[in-house]
N, C-alpha and C positions, 0 to 999 in steps of 0.2 A: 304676819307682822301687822300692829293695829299703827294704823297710818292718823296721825291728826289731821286739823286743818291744815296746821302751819306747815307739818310734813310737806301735803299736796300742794301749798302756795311755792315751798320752796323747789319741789320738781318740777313746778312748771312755770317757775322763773326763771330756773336754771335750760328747762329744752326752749323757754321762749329766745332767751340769751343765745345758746349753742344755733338756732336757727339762723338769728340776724346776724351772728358773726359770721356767716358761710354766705351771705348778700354780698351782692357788689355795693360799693360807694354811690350811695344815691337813692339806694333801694329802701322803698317807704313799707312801713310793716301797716296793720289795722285789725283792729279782733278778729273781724272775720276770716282771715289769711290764717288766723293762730287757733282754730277751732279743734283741729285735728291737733292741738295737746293739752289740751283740757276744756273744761266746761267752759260758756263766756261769761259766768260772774268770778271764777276766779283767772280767767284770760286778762279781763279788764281791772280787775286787782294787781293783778302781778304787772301789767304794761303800770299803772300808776303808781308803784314802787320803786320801779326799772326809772320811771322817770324822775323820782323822789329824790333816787341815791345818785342820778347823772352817769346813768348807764344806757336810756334812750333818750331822745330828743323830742318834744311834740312840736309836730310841725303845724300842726292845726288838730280842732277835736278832733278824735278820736283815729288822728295819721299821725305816726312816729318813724322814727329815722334815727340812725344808730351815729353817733359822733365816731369820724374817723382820729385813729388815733394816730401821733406821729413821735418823731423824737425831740419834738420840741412842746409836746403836751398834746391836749385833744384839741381837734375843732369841727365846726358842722361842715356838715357834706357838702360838698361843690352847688349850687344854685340849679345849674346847667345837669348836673349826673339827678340831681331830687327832679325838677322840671320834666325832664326827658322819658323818666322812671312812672312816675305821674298821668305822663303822655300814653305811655306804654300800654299799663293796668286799664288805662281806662277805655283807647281807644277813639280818643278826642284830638282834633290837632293843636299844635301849638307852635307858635312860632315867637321871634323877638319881635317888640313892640314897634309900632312908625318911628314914635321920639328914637328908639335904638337904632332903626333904623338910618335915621337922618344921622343921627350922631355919627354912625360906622361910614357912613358916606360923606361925611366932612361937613354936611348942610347945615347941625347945631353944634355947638359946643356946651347945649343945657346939658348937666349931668342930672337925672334926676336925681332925689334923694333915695327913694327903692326902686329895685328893678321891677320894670312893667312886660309881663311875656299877656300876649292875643292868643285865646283859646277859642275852639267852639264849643267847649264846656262852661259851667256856671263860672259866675267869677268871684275868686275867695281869695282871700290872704293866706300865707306861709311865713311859719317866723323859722331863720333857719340862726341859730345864734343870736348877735346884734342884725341880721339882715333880714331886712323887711322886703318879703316878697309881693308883688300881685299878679293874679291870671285874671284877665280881663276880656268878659266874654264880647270878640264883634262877628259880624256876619262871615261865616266861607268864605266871599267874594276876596276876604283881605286876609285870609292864607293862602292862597296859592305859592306854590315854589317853595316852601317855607326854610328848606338852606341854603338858597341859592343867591348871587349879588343881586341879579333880576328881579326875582322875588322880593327883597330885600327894597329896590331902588321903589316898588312895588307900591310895597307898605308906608314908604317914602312920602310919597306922592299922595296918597291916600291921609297922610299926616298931616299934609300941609293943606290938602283941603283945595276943593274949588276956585279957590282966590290965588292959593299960592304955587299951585302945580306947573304952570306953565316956568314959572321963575327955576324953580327947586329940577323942571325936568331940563333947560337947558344945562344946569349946574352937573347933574346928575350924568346926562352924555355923555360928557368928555371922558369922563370915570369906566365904560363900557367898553367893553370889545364889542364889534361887529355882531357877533355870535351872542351877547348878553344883550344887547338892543334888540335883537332878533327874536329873541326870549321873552323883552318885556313885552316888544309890541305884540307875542303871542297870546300875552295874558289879557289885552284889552278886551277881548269878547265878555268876560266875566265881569268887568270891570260898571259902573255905573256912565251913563252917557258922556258926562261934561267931562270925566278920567277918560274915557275911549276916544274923545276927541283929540284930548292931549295927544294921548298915544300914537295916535294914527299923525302924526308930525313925524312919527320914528320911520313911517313907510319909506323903504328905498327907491327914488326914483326911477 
């Protein structure tokens, strides 16, 4: 059988399709994932169709992500399942930002307007639908723990900065079990000096 182009666009739009439908929610596709079914000028053909028709999502050049579907029509994948998935592939950390941080600890009440996750990867933007995402590359020092409330009260502190840590850790205390205070002030060694100072307030007499 003499196969067109169009033929071969349409077989491997179709196994590009069948693939990411067998992904979990969250799971980011990119040419080079899709090589193993066709060449990559028509890999990156058919993903720029896929996204034409609103069958994938571009999360950024040349990352895509399949909209989940539901019975109330489609929508983009969870922030948290793309983030995590991201994480995964690439082998980088990532955790929630200080400002989320402070937030989930009661310390702010800014909501920002996009969510901000701390990577030790580069730092890019993600559109996931109307949601503006960013990874925001800072030092190791300020992932440590990175699902933990410790960890968390952590990044906290590291938010609020030299000036305001001392304020933000008394707040933060009360909030702790024995066992998560125990936790943070494990993290101080990593931590930069005028943070390890803080910290070391947590020591139990």
């Amino acid at each position: 059988i003499f196969l067109t182009a169009e033929n071969v666009m349409n077989t491997t739009i179709q196994a590009i399709k069948a693939y990411a439908k067998a992904l979990p929610e969250g799971a980011t596709l990119s040419a080079r994932e899709l090589l193993h079914l066709g060449e990559r000028a028509a890999v990156d053909q058919a993903l720029s169709r896929l996204v034409k028709r609103g069958e994938l999502m571009r999360v950024r050049r040349g990352l895509f992500a399949m909209p989940v579907k539901t019975r109330f029509g489609e929508r983009a994948p969870s922030v948290g399942a793309v983030v995590e998935n991201i994480a995964r592939t690439t082998g980088e950390r990532v955790s929630i930002s200080g400002a989320s941080a402070a937030n989930i600890l009661g310390l702010s009440t800014q909501n920002p307007a996009r969510q901000i996750f701390w990577t030790s990867g580069p730092s890019r933007h993600l559109k996931l639908g109307a949601q503006e995402v960013e990874l925001k590359h800072v030092p190791n020092w300020q992932l440590r723990a990175p699902d933990t409330k410790a960890g968390h009260a952590f990044r906290a502190l590291a938010y609020f900065g030299k000036f305001g840590a001392r304020e933000a850790l008394s707040r933060i205390r009360s909030q702790l079990t024995e066992q998560e205070q125990r936790e943070l002030f494990g993290l101080r060694a990593s931590a930069p000096t005028w943070m390890a100072r803080e910290l070391s307030n947590l020591a139990v007499p």
